[in-house]
N, C-alpha and C positions, 0 to 999 in steps of 0.2 A: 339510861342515857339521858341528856338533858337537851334541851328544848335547841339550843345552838348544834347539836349532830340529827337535827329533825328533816327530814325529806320533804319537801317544795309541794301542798298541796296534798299533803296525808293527814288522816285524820289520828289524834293521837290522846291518850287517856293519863291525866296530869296524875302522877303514882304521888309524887311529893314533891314538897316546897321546902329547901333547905338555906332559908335564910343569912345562918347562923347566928340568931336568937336577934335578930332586927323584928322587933316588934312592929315598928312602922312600915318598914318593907312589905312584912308579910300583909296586915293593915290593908297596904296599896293594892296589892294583888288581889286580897280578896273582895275589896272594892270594883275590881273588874271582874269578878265571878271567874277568876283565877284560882282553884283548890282541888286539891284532891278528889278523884272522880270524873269530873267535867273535863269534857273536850276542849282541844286547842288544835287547830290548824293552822302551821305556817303558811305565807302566802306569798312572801317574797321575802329574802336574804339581799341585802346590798353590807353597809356599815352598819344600819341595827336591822330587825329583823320585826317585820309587820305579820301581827297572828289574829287568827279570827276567832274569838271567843263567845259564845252565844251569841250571831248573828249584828258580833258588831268587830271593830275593828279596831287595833292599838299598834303601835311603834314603841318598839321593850331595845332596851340595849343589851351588846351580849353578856354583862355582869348579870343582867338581872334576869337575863336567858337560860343563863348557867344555873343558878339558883331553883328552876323549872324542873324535875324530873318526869320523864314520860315516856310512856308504854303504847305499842304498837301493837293496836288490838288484831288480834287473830279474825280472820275470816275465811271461810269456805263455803 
């Protein structure tokens, strides 16, 4: 799923980043310790959506949301 069908305050494991060969794009993202692996928590949805990323905070629009793929780690 991608980061715009994410649940309000869950925490979620970034599977992949699909660009589509924007090297800068991707560049940006990783600049925010956005990548494969690393946690991402939405934290509020309006018009773009504000995610918490190693303990700091960003506003991503939902093009660039979309682009996020992420996994909803299992726990018991």
């Amino acid at each position: 799923m991608t980061l715009n069908e994410a649940e309000l305050g869950i925490d979620y494991v970034i599977t992949d980043i699909d660009t589509g060969g924007d090297e800068e794009m991707e560049s940006f993202l990783f600049s925010l310790g956005c990548y494969s692996g690393e946690n991402i928590t939405v934290v509020d949805k309006k018009k773009n959506l504000v995610v918490s990323i190693k303990d700091a905070r960003y506003n991503i629009d939902p093009e660039l949301a979309g682009s996020i793929h992420v996994l909803k780690p299992y726990f018991e």
